[in-house]
Backbone as CSV, one residue per row, in Angstrom:
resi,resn,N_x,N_y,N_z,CA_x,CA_y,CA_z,C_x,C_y,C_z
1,UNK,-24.391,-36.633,-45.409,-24.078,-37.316,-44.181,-25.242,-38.245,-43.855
2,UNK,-24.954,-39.750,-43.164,-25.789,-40.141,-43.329,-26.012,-40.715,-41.132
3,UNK,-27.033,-40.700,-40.560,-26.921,-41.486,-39.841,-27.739,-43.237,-39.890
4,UNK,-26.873,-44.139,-39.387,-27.318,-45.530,-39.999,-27.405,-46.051,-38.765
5,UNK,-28.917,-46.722,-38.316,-29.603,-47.127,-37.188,-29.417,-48.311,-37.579
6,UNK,-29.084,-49.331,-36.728,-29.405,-50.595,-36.561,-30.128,-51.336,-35.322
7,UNK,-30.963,-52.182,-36.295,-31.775,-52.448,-34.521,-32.053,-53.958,-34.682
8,UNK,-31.449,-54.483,-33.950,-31.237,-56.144,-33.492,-32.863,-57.109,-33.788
9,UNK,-32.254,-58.224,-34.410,-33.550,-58.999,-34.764,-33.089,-60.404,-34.100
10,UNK,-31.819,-60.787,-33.434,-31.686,-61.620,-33.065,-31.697,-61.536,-31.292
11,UNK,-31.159,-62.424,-30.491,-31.037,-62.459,-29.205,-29.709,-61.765,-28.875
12,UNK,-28.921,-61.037,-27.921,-28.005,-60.719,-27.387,-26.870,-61.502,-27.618
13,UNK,-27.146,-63.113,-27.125,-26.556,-63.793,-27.527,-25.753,-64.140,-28.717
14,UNK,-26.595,-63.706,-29.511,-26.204,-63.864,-31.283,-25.452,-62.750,-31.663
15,UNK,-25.776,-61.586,-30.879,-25.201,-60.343,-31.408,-23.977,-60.424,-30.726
16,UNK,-23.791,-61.003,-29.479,-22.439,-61.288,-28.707,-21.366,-62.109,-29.683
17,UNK,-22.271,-63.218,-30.562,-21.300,-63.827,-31.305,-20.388,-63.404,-32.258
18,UNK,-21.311,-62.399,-32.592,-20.343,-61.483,-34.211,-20.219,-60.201,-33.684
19,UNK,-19.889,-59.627,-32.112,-19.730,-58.501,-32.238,-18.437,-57.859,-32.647
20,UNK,-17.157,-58.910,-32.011,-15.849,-58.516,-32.801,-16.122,-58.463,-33.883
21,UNK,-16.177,-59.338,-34.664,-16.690,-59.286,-36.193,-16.883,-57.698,-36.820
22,UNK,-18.246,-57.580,-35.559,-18.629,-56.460,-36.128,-17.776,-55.060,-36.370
23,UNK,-17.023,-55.417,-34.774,-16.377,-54.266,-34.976,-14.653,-54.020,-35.289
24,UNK,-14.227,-55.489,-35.885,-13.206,-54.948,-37.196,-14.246,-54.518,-38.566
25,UNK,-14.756,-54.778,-38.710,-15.737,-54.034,-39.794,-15.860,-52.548,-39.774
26,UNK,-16.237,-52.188,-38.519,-16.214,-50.361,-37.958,-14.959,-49.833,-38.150
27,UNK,-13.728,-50.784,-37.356,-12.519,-50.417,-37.636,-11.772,-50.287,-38.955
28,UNK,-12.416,-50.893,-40.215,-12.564,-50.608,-41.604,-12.744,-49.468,-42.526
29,UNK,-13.946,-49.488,-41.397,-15.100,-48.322,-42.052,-14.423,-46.882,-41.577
30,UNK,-13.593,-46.415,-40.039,-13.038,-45.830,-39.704,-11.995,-45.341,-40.817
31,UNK,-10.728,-46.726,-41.088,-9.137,-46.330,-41.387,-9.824,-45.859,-43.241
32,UNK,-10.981,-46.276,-43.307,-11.179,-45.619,-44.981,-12.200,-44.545,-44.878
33,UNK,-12.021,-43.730,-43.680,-12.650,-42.284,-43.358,-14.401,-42.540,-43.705
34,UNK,-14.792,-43.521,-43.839,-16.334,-43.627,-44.099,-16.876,-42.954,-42.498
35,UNK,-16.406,-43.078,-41.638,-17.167,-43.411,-40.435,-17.005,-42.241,-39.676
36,UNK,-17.665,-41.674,-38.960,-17.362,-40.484,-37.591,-17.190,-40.596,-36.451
37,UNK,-18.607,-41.760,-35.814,-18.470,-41.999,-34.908,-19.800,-43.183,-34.460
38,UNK,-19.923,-44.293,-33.799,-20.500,-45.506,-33.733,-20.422,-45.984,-32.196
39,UNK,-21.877,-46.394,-32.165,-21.782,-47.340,-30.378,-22.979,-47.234,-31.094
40,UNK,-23.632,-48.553,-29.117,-25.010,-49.139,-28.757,-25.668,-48.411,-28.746
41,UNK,-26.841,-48.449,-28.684,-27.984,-47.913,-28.250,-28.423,-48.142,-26.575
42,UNK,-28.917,-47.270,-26.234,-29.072,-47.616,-24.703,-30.479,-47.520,-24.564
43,UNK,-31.290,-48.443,-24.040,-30.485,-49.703,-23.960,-30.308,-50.663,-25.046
44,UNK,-29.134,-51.679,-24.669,-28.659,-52.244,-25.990,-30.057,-52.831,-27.173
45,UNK,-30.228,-52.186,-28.251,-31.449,-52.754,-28.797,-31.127,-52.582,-30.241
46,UNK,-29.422,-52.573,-30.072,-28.890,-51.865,-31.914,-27.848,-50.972,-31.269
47,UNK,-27.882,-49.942,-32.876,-26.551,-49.363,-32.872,-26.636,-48.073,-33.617
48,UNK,-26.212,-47.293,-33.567,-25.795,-46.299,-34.176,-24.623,-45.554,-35.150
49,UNK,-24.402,-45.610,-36.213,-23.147,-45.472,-36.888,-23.460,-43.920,-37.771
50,UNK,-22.434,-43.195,-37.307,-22.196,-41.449,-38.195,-21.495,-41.655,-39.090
51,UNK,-21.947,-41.562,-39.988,-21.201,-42.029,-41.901,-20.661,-40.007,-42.350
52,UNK,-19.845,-40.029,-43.070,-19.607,-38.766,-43.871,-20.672,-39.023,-44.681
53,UNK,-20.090,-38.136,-45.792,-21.266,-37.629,-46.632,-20.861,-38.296,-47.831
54,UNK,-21.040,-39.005,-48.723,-20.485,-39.779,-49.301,-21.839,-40.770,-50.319
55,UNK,-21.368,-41.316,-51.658,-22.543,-41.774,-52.300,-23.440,-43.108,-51.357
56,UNK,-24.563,-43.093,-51.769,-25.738,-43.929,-50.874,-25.286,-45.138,-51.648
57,UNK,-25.012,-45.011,-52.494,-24.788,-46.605,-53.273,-23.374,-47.315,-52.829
58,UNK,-22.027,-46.148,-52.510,-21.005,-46.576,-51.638,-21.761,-47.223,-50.288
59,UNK,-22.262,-46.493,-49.580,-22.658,-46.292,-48.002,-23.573,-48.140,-48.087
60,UNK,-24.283,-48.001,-48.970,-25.036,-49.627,-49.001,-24.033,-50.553,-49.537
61,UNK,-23.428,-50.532,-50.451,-22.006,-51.563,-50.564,-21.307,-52.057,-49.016
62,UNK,-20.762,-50.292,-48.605,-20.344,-50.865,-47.448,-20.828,-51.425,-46.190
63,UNK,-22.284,-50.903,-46.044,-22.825,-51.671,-44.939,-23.152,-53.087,-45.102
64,UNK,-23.230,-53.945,-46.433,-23.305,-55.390,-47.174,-22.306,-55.722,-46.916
65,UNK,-21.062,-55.556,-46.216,-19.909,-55.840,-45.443,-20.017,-56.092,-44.047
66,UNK,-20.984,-55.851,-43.681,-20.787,-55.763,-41.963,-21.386,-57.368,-41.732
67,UNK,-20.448,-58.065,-40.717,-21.069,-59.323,-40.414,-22.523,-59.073,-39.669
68,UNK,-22.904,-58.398,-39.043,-24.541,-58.236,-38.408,-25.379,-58.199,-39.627
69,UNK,-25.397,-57.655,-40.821,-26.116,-57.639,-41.977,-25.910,-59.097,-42.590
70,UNK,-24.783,-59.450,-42.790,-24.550,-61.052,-43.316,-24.969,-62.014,-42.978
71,UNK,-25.277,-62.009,-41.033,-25.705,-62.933,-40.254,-27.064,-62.412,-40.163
72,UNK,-27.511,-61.818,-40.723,-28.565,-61.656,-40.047,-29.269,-61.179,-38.677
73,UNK,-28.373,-60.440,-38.246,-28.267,-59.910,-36.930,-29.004,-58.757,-36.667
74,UNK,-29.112,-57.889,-37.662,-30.071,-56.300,-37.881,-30.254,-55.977,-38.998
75,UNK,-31.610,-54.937,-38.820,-32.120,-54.516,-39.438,-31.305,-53.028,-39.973
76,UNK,-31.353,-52.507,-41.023,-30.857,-50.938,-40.682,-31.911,-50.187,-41.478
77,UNK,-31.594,-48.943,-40.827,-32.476,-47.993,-41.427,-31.364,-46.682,-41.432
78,UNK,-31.270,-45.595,-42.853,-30.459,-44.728,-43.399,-31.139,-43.569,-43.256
79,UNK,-30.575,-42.780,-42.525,-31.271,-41.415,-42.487,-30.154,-40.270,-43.085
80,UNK,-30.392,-40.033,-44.714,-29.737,-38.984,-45.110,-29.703,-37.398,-44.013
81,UNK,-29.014,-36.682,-43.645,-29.268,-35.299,-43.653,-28.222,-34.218,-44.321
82,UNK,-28.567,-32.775,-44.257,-27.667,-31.991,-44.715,-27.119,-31.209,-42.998
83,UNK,-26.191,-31.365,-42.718,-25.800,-30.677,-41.034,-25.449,-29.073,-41.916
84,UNK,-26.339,-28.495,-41.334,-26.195,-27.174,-41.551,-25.905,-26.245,-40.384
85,UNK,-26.155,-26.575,-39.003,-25.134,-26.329,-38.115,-24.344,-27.359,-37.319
86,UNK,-23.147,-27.125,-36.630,-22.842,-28.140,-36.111,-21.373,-27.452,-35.192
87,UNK,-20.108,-27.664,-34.282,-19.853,-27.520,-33.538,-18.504,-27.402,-34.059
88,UNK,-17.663,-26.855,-33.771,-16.371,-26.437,-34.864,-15.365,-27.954,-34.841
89,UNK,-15.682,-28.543,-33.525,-15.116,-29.982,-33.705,-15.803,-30.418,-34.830
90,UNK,-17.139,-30.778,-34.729,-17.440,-31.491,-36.100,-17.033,-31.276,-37.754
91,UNK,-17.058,-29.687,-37.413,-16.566,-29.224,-38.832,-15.409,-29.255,-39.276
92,UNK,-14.520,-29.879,-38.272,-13.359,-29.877,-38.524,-13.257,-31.316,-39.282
93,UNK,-13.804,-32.461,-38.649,-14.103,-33.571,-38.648,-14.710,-34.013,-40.109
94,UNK,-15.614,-33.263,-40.165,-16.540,-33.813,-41.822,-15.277,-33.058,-42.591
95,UNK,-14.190,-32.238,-42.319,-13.411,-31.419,-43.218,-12.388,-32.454,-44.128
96,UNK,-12.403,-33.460,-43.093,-10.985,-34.378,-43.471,-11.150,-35.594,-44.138
């Protein structure tokens, strides 16, 4: 499982421009089960995206899809973990 930080290198403005963009991209990443769960950061300074567990070399393919990476919009940073506890919703969730 991976969580994938993104943190804005442009102005608000810029990130306002491609945020639909961005997020038929999420809505992508969702309908092909990559995704768990995704929003801002508060305050807005980036983003947060919950990936399944899935190969790092998929997970970087697919984030080379996202218009904020294309435009130049953020930075990301990949934080592998193993969830060794977690909440029977979730487990239901990483199940599917």
């Amino acid at each position: 499982m991976f969580i994938v930080m993104l943190k804005y290198k442009t102005s608000l403005n810029q990130v306002d421009d491609v945020v639909a963009a961005h997020r038929a991209f999420l809505d992508e990443g969702y309908e092909k089960n990559y995704f768990l769960a995704s929003g801002p950061m508060n305050p807005r300074s980036g983003g947060v995206i919950l990936t399944r567990a899935l190969p790092r070399t998929t997970l970087d393919a697919v984030l080379q899809n996202d218009p904020f990476y294309r435009e130049g919009i953020a930075d990301y940073e990949v934080v592998e973990f193993d969830p060794v506890k977690c909440t029977a919703g979730m487990t239901a969730a990483l199940a599917k």
